[in-house]
C-alpha positions in Angstrom: 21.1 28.6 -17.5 19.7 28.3 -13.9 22.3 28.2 -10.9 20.6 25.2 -9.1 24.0 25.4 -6.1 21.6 26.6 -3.3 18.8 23.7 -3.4 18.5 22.3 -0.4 17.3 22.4 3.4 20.4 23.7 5.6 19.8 23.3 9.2 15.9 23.1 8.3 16.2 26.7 7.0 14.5 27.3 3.5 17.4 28.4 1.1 17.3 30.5 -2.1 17.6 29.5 -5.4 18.9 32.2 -7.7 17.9 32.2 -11.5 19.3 34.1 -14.0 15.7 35.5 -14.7 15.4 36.2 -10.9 14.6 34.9 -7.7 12.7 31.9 -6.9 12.4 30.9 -3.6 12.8 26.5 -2.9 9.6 26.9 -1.6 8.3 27.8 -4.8 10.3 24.7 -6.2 8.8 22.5 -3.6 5.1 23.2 -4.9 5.8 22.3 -8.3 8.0 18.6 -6.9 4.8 17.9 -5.1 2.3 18.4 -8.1 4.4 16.5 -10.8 2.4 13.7 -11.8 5.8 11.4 -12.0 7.5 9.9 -10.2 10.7 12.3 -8.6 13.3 12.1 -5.6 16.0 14.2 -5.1 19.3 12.4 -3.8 22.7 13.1 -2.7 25.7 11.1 -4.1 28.2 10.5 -1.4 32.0 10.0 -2.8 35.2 8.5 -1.6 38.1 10.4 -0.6 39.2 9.2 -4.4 36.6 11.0 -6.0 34.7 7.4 -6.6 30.9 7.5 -6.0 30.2 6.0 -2.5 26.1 5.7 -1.3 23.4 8.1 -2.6 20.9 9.1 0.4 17.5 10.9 -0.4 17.1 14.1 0.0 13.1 14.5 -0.8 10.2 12.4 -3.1 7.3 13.6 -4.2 3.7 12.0 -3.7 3.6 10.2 -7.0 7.0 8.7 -6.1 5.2 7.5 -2.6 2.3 6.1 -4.3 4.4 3.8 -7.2 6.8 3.1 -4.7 4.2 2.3 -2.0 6.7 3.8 0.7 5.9 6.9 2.6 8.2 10.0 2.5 9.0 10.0 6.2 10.2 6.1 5.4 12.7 6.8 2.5 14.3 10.4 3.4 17.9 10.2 4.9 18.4 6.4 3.7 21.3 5.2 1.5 20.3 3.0 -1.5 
């Protein structure tokens, strides 16, 4: 099973995803995102101080996601839906 804990971008920084098969960087990640032909976006879910799902704000899409959506990456990243 993959330990999927580090993705993400903190403070800009590139962080390190660790498999059980070894180490992949989340740049490595972020080549195969951009080449899948579907549709993909990676979101947060923010919760309640209950536990109760809140917002969900983007994280990242990839171009195919741009082009079906017709809304450019720099548009969508960092807004709720």
């Amino acid at each position: 099973m993959k330990d999927l804990s580090a993705v993400g971008r903190g403070e800009g920084r590139m962080e390190v995803l660790k498999f059980e098969s070894g180490q992949e960087t989340y740049a490595e990640l972020q080549i195969l995102f951009s080449r899948v032909l579907d549709p993909a976006a990676f979101y947060k879910i923010l919760y309640e101080k209950d536990g109760t799902p809140k917002d969900m704000v983007y994280i990242d899409v990839n171009p195919s996601y741009e082009r079906v959506m017709q809304i450019t990456r720099e548009a969508i990243v960092g807004k709720s839906f």
